[in-house]
C-alpha positions in Angstrom: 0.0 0.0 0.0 3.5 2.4 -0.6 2.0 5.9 -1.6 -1.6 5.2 -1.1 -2.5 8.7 -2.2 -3.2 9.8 -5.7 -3.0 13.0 -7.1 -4.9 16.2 -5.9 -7.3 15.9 -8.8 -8.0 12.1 -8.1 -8.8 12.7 -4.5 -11.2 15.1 -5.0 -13.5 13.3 -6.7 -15.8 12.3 -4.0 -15.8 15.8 -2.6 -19.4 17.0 -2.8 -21.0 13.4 -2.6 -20.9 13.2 1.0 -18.4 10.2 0.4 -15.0 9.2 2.0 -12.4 6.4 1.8 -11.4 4.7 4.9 -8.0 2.9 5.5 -9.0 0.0 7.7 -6.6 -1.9 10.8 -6.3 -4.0 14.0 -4.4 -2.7 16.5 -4.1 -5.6 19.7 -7.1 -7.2 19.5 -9.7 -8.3 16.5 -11.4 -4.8 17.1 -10.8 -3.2 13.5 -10.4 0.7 13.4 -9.9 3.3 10.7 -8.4 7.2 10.0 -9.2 8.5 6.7 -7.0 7.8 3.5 -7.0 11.5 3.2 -4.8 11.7 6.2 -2.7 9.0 4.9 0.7 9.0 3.2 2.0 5.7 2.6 1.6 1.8 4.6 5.1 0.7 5.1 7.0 -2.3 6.8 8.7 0.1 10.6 11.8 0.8 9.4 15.0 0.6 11.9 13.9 2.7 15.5 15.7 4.8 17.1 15.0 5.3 20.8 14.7 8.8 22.5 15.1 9.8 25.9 12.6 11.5 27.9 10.3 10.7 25.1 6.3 10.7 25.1 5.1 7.0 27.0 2.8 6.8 23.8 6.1 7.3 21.5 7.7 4.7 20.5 10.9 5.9 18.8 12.1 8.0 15.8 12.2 6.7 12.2 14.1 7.9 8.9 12.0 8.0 5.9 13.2 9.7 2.9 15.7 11.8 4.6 12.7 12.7 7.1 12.9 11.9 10.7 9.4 10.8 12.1 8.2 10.3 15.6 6.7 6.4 15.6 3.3 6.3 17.8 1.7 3.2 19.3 -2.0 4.1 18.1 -3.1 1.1 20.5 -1.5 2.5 23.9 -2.5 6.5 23.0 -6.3 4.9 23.5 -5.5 3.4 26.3 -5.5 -0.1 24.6 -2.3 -2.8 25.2 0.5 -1.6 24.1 2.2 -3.1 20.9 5.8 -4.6 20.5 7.3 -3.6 17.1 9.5 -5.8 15.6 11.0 -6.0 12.0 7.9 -6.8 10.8 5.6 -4.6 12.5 3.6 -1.6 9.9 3.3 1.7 10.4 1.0 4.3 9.1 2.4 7.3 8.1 -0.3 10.3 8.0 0.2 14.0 7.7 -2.3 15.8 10.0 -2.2 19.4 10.8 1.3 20.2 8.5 3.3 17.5 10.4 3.9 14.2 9.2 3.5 11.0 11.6 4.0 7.4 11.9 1.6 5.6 13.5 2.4 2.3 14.9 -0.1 -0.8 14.0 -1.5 -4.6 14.5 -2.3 -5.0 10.7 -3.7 -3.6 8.1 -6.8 -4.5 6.4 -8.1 -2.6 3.5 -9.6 0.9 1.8 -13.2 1.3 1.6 -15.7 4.0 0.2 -18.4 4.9 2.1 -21.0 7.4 2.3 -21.1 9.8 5.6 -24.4 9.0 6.2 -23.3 5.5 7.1 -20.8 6.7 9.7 -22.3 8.1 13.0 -21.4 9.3 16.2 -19.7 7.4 18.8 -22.2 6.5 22.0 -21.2 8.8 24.9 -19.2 6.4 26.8 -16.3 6.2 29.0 -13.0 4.4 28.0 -11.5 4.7 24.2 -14.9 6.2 23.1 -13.0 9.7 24.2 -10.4 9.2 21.2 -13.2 8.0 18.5 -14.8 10.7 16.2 -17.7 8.3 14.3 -18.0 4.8 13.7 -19.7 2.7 11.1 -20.5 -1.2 10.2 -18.8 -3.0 7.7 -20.1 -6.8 6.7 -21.6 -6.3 10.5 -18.1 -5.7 12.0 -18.2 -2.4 14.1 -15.2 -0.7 12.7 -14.4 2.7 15.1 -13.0 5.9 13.8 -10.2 7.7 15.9 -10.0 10.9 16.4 -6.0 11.5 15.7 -6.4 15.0 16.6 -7.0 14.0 20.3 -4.2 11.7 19.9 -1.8 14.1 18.8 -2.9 16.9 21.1 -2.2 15.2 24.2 1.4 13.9 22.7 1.9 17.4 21.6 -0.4 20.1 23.1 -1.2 22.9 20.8 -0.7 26.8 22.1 -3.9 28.6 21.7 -2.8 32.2 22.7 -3.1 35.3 20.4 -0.1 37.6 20.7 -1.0 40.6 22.8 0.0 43.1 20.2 -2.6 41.4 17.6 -5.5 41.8 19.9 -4.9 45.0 20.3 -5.5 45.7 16.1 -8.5 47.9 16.1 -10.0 45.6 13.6 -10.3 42.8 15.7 -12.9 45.0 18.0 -15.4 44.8 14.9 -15.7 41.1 16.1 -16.5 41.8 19.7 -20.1 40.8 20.2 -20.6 38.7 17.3 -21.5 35.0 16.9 -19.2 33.0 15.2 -20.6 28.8 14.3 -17.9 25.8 14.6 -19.0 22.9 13.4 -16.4 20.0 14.2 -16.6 16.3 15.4 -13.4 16.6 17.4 -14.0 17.8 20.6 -10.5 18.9 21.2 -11.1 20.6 17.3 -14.0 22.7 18.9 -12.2 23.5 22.3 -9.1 24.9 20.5 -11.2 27.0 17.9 -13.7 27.9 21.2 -10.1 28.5 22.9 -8.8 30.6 20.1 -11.9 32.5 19.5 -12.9 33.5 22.7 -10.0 36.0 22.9 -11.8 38.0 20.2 -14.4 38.8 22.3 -17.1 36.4 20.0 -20.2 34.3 20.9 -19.5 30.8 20.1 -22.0 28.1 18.7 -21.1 24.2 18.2 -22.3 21.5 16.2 -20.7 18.2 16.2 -21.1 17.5 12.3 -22.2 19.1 9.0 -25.9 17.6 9.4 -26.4 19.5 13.2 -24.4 22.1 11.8 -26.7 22.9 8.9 -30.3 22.1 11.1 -29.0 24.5 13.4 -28.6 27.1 10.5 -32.2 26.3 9.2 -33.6 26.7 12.6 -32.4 30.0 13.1 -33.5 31.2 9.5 -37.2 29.4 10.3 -37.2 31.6 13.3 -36.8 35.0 10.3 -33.3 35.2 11.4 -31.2 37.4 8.9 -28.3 35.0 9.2 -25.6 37.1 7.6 -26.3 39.7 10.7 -26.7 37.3 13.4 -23.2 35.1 12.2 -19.8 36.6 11.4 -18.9 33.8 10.1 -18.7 29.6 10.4 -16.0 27.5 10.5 -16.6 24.0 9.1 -14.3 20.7 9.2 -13.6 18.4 6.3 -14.7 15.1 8.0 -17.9 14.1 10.1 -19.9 12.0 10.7 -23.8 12.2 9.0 -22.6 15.4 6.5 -19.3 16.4 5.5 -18.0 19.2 4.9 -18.4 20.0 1.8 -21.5 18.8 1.7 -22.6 21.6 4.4 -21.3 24.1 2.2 -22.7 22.9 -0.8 -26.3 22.9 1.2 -25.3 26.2 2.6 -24.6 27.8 -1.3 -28.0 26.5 -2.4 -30.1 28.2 0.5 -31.2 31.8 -0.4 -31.4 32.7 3.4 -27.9 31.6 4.0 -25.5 31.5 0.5 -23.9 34.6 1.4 -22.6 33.4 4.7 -18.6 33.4 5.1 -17.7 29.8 5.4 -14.1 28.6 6.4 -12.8 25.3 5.6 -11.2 24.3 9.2 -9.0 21.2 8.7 -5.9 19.1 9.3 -6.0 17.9 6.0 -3.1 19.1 3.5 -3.2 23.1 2.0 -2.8 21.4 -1.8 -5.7 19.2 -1.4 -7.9 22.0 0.4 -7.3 25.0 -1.3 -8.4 22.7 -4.6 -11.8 21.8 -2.4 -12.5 25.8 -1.6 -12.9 26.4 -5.0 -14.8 23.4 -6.1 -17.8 23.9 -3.2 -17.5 27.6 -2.7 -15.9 28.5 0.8 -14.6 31.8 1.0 -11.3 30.6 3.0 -9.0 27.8 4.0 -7.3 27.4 7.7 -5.5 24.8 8.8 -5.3 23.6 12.0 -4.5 24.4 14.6 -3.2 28.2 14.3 -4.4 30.5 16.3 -2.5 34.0 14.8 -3.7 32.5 11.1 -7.2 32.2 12.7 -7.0 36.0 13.3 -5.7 36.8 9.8 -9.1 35.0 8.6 -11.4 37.1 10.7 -9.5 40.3 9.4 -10.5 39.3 6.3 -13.8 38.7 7.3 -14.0 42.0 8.9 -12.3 43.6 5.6 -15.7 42.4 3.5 -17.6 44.4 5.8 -15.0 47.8 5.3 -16.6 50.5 3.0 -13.7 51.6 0.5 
């Protein structure tokens, strides 16, 4: 499965259907799980491991790939599953998710499917690994569960959500005071650092845990004779979720009269290449990558530009 991505314009051909394409695995049990093949690089045998002191207890090493050093991750002790031993013929996953690249370590791996959204749901609201899945789905009656890498890689790595003093203080920024901003995420640590992020600019947050919620929640305000374009700044969607991508909400959100002229930001970890292509194709008016909170700010001046009489 060596370079398991195609090209930009191959990859975007399920944008707008509401599909993905899962890459399916086993981690230490028969329990099979899944990331998207969006996030996904290449499926290799683990190279030769380094070791590192005073490293991560969910790290297992450092690889070369390429001339690149990666970090090797065992996916099944960051959920808080039994830990794996790697050996020389142990495969790893190597993903790029938020403009770092990653190798995650695994049990095996099984195969790529397509799916539709609407197949994939929400995780129950239980304790134990349930915390580090974002959706999951049925496949030939096997319950296959989605992770949320984000969470993963947050608590490996946290992320810094503080703006710089000296950009609060741009009078621009106190056009946003008082407005209502929607994120509409499945990763709860997605929503808490855009909530995080947000907050310092003085704005009302609203949450919706995937495109369909997201886009009820929209309709329910317009029902209600909500001028939508006054009442939000702006709303910040992710690529991936369960129910309704996406894309999909933006598409839904073009073709409603009371809310097409809404500014819509493509929130994701997924690569610039492959997103800035997707902006285009469903119609958001800008692309931000997680998780970066002074790029955050240089969206919302934009935003706030729109609004600027020349």
């Amino acid at each position: 499965m060596a370079g398991i991505l195609d090209s930009v314009d191959q990859r975007t051909r399920l944008v707008g259907q509401n599909r993905l394409e899962i890459l399916m695995f086993r981690l230490s049990g028969r329990q099979k799980f899944a990331i998207n093949v969006f996030k996904v690089q290449e499926v290799v045998q683990l190279p030769k491991m380094t070791l590192m002191p005073h490293r991560h207890s969910s790290v297992c090493g450092v690889i070369n790939l390429r001339g690149q050093t990666l970090p090797v991750i065992d996916l099944s002790l960051a959920i808080g599953l039994r830990p794996l031993v790697p050996d020389e013929r142990s495969t790893i996953i190597v993903t790029e998710y938020n403009r770092t690249v990653q190798a995650f370590l695994v049990g095996s791996v099984d195969r790529i499917l397509n799916l539709n959204w609407d197949e994939v749901m929400p995780p129950p609201s239980t304790a134990g690994r349930q915390h580090y899945l974002t959706a999951i789905t049925k496949v030939e009656n096997e319950l296959v569960e989605v992770i949320d890498v984000e969470k993963v890689l947050a608590e490996i790595v946290p992320y810094d959500t503080n703006i710089p003093p000296e950009r609060l203080a741009d009078p621009l920024l106190e056009r946003a005071r008082g407005r209502e901003v929607l994120c509409v995420d499945d990763s709860s640590v997605a929503l808490a650092q855009l909530r995080d992020t947000l907050v310092q600019l003085g704005v009302t947050i609203h949450t919706a845990t995937d495109g369909l919620k997201g886009l009820n929640l929209l309709r329910a305000w317009a029902d209600a004779g909500e001028v939508l374009t006054d009442k939000l700044l702006m709303v910040f969607t992710d690529a991936e979720m369960p129910e309704m991508d996406g894309y999909r909400l933006t598409t839904e959100i073009r073709h409603d009269p009371r809310m097409r002229d809404l500014y819509v930001v493509l929130h994701t970890s997924l690569s610039g290449s492959f997103n800035q292509a997707m902006v285009q194709k469903v119609g958001c008016d800008n692309f931000l990558s997680k998780f970066q909170p002074e790029k955050l700010v240089d969206v919302v001046r934009d935003r706030l530009l729109r609004d600027t009489p020349h």
